[in-house]
C-alpha positions in Angstrom: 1.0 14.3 23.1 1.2 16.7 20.4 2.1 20.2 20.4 -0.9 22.0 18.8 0.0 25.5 16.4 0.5 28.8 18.1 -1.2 31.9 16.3 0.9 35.1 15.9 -0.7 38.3 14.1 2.6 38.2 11.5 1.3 34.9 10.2 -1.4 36.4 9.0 0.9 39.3 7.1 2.8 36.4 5.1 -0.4 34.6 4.1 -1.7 37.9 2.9 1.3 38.0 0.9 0.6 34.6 -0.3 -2.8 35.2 -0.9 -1.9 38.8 -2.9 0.2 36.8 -5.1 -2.5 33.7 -5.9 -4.6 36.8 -7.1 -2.2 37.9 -9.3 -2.0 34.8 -10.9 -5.5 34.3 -11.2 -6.3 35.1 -14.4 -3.3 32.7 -15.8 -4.8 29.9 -13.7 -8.2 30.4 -14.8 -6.9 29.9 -18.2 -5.1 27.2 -17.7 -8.2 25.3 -16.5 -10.0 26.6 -19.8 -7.7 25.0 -21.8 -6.9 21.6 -20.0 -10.5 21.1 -18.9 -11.9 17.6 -19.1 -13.6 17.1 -22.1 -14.1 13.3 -21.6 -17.7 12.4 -23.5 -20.4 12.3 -21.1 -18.5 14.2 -18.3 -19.8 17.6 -17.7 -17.6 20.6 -16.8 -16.7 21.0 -13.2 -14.2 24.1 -13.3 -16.6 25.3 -10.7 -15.4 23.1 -8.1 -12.1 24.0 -8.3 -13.4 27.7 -6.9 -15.3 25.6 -3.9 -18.6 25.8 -5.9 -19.3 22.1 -5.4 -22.8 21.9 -6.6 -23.7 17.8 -5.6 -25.4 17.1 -2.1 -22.9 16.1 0.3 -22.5 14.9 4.0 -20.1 15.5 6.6 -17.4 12.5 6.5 -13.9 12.3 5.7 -12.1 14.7 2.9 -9.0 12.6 1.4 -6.7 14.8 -0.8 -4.8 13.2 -3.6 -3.4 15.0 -6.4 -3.1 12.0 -9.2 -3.4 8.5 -10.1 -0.2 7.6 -7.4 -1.4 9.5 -4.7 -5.1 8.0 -5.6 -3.3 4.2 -5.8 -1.8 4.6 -2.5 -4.7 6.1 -0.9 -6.9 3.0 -1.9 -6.0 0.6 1.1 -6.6 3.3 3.9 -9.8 4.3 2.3 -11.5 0.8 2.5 -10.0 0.8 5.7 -11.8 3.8 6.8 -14.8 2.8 5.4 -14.8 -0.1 7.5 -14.1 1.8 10.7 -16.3 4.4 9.9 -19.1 3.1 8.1 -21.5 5.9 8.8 -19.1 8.6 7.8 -18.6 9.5 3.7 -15.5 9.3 2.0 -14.9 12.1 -0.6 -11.6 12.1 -2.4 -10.2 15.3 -4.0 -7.8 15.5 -6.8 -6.1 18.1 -8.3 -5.8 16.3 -11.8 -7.8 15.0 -14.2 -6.2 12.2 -14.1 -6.7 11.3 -10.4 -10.1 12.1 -11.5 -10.7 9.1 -13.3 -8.5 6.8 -12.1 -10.4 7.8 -8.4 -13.5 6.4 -10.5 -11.9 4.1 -11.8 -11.1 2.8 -8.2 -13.2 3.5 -6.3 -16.2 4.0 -8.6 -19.3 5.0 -6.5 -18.3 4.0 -2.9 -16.6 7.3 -2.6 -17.6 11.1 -3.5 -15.2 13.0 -5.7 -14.9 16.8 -6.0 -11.6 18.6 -7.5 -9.7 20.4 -4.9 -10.6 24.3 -4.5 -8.0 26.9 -5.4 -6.0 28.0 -2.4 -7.7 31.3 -2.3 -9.5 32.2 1.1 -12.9 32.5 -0.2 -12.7 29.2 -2.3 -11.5 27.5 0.3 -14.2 28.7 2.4 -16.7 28.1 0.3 -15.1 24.5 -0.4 -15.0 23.5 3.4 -18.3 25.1 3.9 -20.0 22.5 1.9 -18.2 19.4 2.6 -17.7 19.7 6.1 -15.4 17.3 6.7 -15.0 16.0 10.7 -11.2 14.5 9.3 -8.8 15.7 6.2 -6.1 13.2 5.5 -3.6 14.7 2.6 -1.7 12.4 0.9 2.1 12.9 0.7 3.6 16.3 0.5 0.1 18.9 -0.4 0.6 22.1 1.5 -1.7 24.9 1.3 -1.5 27.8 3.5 -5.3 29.0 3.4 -6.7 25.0 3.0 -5.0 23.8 6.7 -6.0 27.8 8.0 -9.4 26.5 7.3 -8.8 23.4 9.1 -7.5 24.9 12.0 -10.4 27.2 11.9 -13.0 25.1 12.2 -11.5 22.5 14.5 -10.6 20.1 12.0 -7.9 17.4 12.6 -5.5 17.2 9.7 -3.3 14.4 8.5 -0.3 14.2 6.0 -0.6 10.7 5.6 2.8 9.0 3.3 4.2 12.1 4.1 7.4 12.6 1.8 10.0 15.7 2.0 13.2 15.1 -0.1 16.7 17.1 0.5 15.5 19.4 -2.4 12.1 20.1 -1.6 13.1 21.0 2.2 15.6 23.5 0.5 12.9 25.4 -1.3 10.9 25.3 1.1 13.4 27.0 3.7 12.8 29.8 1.7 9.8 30.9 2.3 10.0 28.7 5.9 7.6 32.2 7.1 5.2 30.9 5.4 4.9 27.3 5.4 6.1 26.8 8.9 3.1 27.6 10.6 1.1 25.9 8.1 3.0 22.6 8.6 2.4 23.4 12.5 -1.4 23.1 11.2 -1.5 19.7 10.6 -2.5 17.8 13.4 -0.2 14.9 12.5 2.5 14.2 10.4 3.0 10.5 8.9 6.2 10.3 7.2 7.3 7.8 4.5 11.3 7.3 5.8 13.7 8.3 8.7 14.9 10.9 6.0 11.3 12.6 5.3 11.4 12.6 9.4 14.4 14.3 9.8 13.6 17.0 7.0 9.9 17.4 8.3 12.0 18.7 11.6 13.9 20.8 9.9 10.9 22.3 8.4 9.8 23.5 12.1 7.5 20.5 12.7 7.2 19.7 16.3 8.7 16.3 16.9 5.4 15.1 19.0 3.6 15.6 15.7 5.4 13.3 13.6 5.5 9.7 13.2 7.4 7.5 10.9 4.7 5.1 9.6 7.0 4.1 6.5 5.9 3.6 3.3 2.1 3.0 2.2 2.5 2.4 -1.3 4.4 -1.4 0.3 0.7 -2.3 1.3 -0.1 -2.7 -2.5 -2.6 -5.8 -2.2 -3.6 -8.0 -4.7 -7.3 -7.3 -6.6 -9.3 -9.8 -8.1 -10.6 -6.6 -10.1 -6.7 -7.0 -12.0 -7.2 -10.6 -11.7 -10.2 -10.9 -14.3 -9.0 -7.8 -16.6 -5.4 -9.2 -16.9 -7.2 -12.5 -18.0 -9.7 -11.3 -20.2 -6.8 -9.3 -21.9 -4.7 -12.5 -22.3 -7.5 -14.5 -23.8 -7.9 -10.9 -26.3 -4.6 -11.0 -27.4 -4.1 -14.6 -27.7 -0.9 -14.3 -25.4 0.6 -18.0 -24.8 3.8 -18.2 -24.6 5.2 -15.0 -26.2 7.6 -12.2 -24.1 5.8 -9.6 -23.3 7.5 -6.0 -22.5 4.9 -3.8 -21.0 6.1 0.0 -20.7 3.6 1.6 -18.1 3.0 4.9 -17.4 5.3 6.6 -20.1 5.7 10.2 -20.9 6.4 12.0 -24.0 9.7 10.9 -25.7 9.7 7.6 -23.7 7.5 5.7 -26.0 9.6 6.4 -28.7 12.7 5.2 -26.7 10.4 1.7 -26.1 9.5 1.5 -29.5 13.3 1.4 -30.3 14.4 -1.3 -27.5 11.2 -3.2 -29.0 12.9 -3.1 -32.6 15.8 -4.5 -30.9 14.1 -7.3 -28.6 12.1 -8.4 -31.9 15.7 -9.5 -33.5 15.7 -12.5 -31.1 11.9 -12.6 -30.2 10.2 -12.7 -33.0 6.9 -13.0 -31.1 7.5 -10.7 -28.7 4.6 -8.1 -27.7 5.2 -4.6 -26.1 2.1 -3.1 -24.3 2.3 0.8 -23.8 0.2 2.4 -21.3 0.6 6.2 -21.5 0.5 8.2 -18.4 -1.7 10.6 -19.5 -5.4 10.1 -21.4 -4.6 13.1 -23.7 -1.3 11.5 -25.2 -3.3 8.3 -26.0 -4.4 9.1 -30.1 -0.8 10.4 -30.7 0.7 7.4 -28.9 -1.1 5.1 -31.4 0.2 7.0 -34.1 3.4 6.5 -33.4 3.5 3.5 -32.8 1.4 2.9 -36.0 3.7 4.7 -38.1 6.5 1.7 -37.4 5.1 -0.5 -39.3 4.4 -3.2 -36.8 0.9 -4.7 -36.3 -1.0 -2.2 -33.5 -3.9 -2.3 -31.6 -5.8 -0.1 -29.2 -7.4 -1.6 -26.4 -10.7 0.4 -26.8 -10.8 -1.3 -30.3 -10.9 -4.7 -28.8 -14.3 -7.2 -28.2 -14.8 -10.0 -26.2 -13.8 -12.3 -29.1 -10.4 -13.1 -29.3 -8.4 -11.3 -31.8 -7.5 -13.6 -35.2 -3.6 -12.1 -35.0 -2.0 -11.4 -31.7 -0.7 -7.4 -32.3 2.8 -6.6 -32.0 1.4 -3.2 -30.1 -0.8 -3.0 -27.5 -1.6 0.5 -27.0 -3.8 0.5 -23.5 -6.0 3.6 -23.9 -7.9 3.3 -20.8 -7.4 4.3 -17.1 -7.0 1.5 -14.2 -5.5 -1.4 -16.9 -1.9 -0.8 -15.4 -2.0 -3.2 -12.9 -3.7 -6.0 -14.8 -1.0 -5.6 -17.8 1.7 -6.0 -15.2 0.3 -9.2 -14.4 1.1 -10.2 -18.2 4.5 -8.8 -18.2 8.0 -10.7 -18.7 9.6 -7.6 -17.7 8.3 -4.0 -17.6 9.9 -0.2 -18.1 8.5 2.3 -15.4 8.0 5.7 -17.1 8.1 9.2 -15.9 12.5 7.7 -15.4 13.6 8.8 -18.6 11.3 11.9 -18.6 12.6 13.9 -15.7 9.4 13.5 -13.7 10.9 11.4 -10.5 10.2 7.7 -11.9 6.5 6.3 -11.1 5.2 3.5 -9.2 7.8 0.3 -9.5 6.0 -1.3 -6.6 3.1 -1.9 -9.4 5.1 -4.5 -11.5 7.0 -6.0 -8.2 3.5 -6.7 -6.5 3.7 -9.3 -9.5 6.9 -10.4 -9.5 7.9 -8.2 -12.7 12.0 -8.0 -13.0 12.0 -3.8 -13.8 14.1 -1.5 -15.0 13.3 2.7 -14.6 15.6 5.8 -15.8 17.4 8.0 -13.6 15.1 9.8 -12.5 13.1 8.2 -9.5 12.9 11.5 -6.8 9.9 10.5 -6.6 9.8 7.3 -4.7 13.8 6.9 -3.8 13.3 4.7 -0.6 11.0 2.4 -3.1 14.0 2.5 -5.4 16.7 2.0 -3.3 15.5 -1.2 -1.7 14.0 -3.0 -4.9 17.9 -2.2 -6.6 19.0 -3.6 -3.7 17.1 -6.6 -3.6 18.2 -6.9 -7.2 14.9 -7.0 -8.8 14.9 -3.0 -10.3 17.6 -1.8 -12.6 18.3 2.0 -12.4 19.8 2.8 -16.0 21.9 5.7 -17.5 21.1 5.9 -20.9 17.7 4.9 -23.6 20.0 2.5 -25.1 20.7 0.2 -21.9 16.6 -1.0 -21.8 17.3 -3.3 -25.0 19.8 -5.3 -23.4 18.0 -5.2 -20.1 15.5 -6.8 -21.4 16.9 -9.3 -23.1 19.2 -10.2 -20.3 16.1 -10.8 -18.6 13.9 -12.6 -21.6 17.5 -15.0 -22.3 17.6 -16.0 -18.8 14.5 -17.3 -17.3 16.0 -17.8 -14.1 17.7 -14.1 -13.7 14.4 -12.6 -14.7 12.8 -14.9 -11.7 15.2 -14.2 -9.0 15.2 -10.7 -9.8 10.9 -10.6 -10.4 11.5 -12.5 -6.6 13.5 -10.4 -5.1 10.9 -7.6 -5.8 8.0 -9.4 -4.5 10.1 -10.1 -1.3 11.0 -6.4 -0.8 7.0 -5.5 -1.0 6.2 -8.0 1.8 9.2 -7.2 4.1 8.0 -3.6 4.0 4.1 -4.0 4.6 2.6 -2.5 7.7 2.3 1.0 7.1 -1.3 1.3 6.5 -1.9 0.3 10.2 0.8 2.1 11.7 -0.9 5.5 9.8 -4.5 4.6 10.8 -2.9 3.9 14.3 -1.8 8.2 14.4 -4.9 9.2 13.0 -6.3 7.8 15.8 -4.6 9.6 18.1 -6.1 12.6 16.9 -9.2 12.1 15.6 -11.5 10.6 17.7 -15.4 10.0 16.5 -18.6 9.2 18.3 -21.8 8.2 16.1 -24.3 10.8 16.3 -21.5 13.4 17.5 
């Protein structure tokens, strides 16, 4: 039975506060958004949603809010889920990012609506849950606005932090201001957390334990797509792979390519036929990853350069520079570097290469997923290195030893499938507190 959120008038002095402040910074944000606005050819300009002016027809349904491509990746299985429970209802997905943007589209492509997420300013978020009228709003891992869940409460809304995920650090910063996001945690109609850990802290936060529920992981229920399937082949047959090693460094930031590029020179020594395929995290970076990897010498190519005919030379460099390819060049992998690790930006998805049975190494930094991390190091199929200089001879541990590289691409796929079950232990909550008649 859940405890619902109490309403006391000095809540509304500290979002006042909150809301004084986001004013403040207005004019910076607005700027921002000027200068990182999607400029993508044949996409229009929709700054004006992220002020609540959404200006497409919609209908009431179900508002799912991710902020990027993982949050979007994640989200994918519950969405067909919910399609199929609640056929009648729409599915829009927010993002914050461009990026989750497209890769939304990417997807999901026309089976779901997208808007971009509205400020956290009262009005905006006024005018943005005035339009969509959701009936549910599921936000994906740890998204906490003050004035978006006021509007929630408000209007009678049931929300739900689905993959919910609240590390030691973040529940120290968030202590401090613990007058303010308190009662906006108490908002949420349910909590689904990721681990025992992201529990515990949620309850230090103020949650109410009634609210919470440990659902585990989502990102575990990764399944298979024959979408991956045909795009992973029709790359192969591209290339003209056979029988050569193939390094794939996916989602990479700044710096890290050129950290690849030098275990590549390395893994060349050996394998002369080796291929490294970079996929970039981010669409901006793509032109200037090409360049650098152009100005080494080796043979490159861009994916947006290829046909359907098979190229006459297999490249050195594969340079993927198109959203929702990460998956399918996973499939192609010997062994694969997950990015954002090296780049202090908490380590991306390693469940992406695992799903295939990828052997993977990643940087130190993985904050972002450390239950993921600490299970497939475990199982002995995810390296966690110190320095740049250690993914050379990770590699070609891996590429000198077939059978290390399979236990270890194994002991990955074994971790995915002892973990599954998330996806209906979260629908399983939601149910508890959202409960929807046809026609109500």
């Amino acid at each position: 039975m859940n405890i619902p959120y109490t309403y006391h008038w000095y809540h509304f002095i500290w979002r006042g506060c909150y809301n004084l402040v986001l004013i403040l910074l207005l004019p910076l944000a607005i700027l921002k958004l000027i200068l990182k606005s999607d400029k993508t050819k044949g996409q229009r300009n929709r700054n004006r949603e992220r002020f609540g002016l959404i200006g497409k027809p919609t209908k009431e349904g179900i508002l799912v809010h991710c902020v990027s491509v993982g949050e979007v990746n994640a989200a994918k299985s519950i969405v067909l889920r919910l399609q199929q429970l609640y056929p009648e209802l729409t599915i829009t997905i927010s993002t914050t990012s461009s990026t989750g943007a497209k890769q939304a589209r990417a997807v999901f492509s026309d089976s779901v609506q997208h808007v971009y997420l509205s400020i956290d300013i009262p009005i905006c978020m006024w005018f943005f849950f005035h339009k969509l009228r959701p009936k549910l709003v599921l936000v994906t891992e740890v998204e906490i606005w003050p004035n978006m869940l006021h509007q929630c409460f408000r209007r009678a809304i049931p929300a739900v932090l689905i993959n919910g995920r609240m590390t030691n650090e973040s529940v120290k910063n968030y202590q401090h201001l613990a007058f303010l996001f308190r009662p906006s945690l108490r908002k949420f109609s349910r909590i689904c957390t990721q681990g025992q850990q992201d529990f515990d802290n949620f309850l230090r936060l103020g949650v109410y334990k009634p609210n919470l529920t440990l659902t585990n992981n989502m990102k575990f229920d990764l399944e298979l797509d024959i979408q991956d399937d045909t795009k992973a082949a029709a790359l192969k047959q591209q290339l003209g792979l056979n029988e050569q090693a193939v390094f794939v460094a996916g989602s990479t930031h700044e710096q890290e390519e050129t950290i690849c590029l030098d275990a590549f020179k390395e893994l060349r020594k050996t394998h002369c036929n080796a291929v490294l395929i970079i996929v970039p995290r981010h669409p901006h970076r793509f032109e200037k990853v090409a360049q650098l990897c152009q100005a080494t010498g080796y043979l490159v190519a861009k994916l947006s350069a290829l046909n359907d005919k098979p190229l006459q030379t297999t490249p050195d460099i594969l340079v993927v520079d198109a959203m929702g390819m990460l998956k399918a060049c996973y499939q192609l992998a010997s062994c694969a570097f997950v990015g954002g690790s090296f780049a202090p930006k908490g380590g991306h998805n390693a469940l992406e290469p695992a799903l295939y049975a990828v052997p993977t190494m990643m940087g130190p930094s993985i904050f972002n997923n450390p239950v993921i991390c600490d299970a497939l190091a475990s199982a002995g199929g995810l390296k966690i290195l110190s320095a740049p200089e250690q993914i050379a001879d990770t590699a070609l541990e891996w590429l000198n030893n077939v059978d290390v590289a399979k236990r270890a691409g194994s002991a990955n796929k074994q971790v995915i499938e002892q973990n599954r079950g998330a996806i209906e232990q979260t629908l399983e909550a939601i149910s508890e507190v959202f409960e929807y008649k046809k026609g109500a």
